[in-house]
VEXDREN-2710 file (C-alpha; in Angstrom, 1 decimal):
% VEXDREN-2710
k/r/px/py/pz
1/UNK/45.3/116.2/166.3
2/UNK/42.9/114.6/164.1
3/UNK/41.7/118.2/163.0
4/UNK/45.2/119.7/162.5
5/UNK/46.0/116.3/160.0
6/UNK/42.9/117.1/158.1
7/UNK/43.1/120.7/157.8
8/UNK/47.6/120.0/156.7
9/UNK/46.2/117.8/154.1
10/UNK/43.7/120.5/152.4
11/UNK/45.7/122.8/152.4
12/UNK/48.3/120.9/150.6
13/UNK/45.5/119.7/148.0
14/UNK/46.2/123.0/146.0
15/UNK/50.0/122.8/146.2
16/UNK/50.2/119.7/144.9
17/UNK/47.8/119.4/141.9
18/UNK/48.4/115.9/140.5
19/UNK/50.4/112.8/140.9
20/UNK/52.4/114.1/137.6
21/UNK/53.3/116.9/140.0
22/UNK/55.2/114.8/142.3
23/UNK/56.5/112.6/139.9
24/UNK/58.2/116.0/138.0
25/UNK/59.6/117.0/141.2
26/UNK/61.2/114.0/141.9
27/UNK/59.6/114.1/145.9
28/UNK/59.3/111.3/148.2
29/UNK/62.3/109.4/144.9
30/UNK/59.1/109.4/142.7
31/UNK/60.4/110.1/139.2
32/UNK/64.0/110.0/139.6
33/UNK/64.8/106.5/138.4
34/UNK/62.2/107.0/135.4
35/UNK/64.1/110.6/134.5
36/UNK/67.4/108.4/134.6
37/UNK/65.5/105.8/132.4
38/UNK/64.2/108.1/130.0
39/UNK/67.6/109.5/129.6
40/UNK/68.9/106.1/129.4
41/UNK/66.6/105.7/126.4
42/UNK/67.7/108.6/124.7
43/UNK/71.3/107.8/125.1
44/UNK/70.8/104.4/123.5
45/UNK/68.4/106.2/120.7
46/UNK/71.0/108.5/119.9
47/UNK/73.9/105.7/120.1
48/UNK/71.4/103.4/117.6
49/UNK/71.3/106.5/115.2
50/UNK/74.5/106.9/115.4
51/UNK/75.8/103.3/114.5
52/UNK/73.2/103.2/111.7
53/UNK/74.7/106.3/109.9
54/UNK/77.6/104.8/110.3
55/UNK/76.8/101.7/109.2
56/UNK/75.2/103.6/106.0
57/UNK/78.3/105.6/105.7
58/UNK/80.4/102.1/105.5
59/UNK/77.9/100.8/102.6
60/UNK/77.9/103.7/100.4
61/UNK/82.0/103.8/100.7
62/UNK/82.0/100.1/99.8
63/UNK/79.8/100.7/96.9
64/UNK/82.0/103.6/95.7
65/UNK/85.2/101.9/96.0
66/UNK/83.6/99.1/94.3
67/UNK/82.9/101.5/90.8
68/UNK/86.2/103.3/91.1
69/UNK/87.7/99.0/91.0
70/UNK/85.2/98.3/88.2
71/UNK/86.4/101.9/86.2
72/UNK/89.9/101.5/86.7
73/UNK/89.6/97.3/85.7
74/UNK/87.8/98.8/82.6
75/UNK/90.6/100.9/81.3
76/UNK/93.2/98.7/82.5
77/UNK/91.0/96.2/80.2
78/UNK/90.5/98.5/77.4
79/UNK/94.5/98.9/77.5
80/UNK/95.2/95.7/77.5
81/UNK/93.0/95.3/74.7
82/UNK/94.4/98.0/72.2
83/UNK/98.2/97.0/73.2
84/UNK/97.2/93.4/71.9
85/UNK/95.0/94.0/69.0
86/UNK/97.2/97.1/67.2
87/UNK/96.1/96.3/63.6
88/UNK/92.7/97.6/62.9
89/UNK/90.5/96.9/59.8
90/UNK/89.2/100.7/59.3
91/UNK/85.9/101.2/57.8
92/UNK/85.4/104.9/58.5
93/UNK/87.0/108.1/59.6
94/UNK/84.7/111.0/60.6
95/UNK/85.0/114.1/62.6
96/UNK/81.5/114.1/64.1
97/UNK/80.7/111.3/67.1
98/UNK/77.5/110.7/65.7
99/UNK/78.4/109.7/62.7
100/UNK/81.0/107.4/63.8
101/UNK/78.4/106.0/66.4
102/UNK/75.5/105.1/64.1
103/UNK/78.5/103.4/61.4
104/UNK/80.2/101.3/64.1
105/UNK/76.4/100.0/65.0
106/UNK/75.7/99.6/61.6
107/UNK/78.4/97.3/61.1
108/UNK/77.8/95.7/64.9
109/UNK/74.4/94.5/62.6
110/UNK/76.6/93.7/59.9
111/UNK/77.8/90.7/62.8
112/UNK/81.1/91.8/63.4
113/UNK/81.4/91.8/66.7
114/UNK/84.9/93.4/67.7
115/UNK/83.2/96.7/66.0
116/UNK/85.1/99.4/68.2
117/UNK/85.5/103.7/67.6
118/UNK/89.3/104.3/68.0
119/UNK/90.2/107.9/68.7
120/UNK/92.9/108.9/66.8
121/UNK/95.5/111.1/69.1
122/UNK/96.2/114.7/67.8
123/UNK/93.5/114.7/65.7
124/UNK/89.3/115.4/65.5
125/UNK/89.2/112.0/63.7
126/UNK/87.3/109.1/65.1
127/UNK/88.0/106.0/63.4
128/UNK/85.6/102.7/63.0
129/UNK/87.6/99.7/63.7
130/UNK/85.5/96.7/62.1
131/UNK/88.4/94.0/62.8
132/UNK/91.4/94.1/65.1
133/UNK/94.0/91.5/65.3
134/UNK/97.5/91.3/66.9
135/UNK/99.6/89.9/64.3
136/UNK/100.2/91.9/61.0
137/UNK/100.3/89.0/58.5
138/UNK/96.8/88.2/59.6
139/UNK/95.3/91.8/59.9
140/UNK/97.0/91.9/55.8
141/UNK/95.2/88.9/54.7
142/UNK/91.8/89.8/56.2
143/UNK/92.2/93.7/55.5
144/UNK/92.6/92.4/51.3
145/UNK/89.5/89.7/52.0
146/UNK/87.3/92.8/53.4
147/UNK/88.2/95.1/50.5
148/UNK/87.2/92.4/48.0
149/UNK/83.9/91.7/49.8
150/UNK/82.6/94.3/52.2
151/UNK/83.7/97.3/51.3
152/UNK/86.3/98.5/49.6
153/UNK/87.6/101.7/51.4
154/UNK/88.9/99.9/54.2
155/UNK/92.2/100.5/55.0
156/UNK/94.6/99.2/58.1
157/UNK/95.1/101.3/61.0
158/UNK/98.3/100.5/63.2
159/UNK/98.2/101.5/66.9
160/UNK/101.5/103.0/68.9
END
C-alpha cells in the first residue's frame, strides 16, 4: 500500500506543477474565496472611480453655473448702470475699437474714473463717455464746466 501511495503521488507531481496551479483551479476550495475577493476589489475600484467622476462632474457644473451667475449679474449690472446714468459727458466718437480703447484709457489717466465706451445702436460709432450722471441739470452744468476746462469738443450724449 505504501508503494501504490508513493507511486499516486509521482505521478501526480507532473499534473499538478505548482501550488498557483491549484489555487487557479479552485481544488480542494483553494482560490475561490480569494477569486471572489479579487472581484470584490474590482467592484469597489470601479464603484470608487465611478463616484469620483462624478464627484468631478458635480464640481465643474458648480463652477459653470457659478460664471453663467457672475455673466448674467454683470449685464444685469451693466443695465442697471446705463438705465441710471443716461446723460453722458462724450469726449470721442470713432469707428475703430482701438481708437476708442486707447482714448477712454487715456482719459481713465486723466483720473476720471466712470470712463466707459458706449456703443451707439444702429450705428459703427463707439462713443467715449468721460462722465455719466442721472439727472440732466447736473450732466448740463458739468458738460459746460468740461468744455471750459478739459476739452472743448465734448458734447452730451442721452441714453433711450
Amino acid at each position: 500500500m505504501r508503494r501504490l501511495s508513493i507511486l499516486i503521488l509521482i505521478s501526480l507531481l507532473p499534473v499538478l506543477p505548482s501550488c498557483k496551479f491549484i489555487k487557479e483551479k479552485g481544488w480542494f476550495g483553494i482560490g475561490k474565496k480569494e477569486r471572489t475577493l479579487e472581484q470584490l476589489k474590482a467592484e469597489q475600484d470601479s464603484i470608487r472611480v465611478a463616484d469620483s467622476l462624478k464627484i468631478v462632474e458635480n464640481r465643474l457644473r458648480a463652477i459653470e453655473e457659478a460664471r453663467l451667475d457672475s455673466i448674467r449679474m454683470a449685464g444685469e449690472a451693466k443695465q442697471t448702470m446705463e438705465s441710471r446714468y443716461k446723460y453722458n459727458i462724450i469726449v470721442g466718437s470713432f469707428i475703430t475699437p482701438e481708437y476708442a480703447r486707447n482714448w477712454a484709457e487715456e482719459y481713465l489717466m486723466m483720473g476720471y474714473g466712470n470712463t466707459r465706451i458706449i456703443e451707439k445702436q444702429g450705428s459703427n460709432f463707439e462713443l467715449v463717455s468721460a462722465e455719466a450722471y442721472d439727472h440732466f441739470g447736473t450732466a448740463f452744468s458739468r458738460l459746460q464746466q468740461f468744455q471750459d476746462t478739459v476739452n472743448i469738443d465734448t458734447w452730451l450724449y442721452i441714453l433711450k
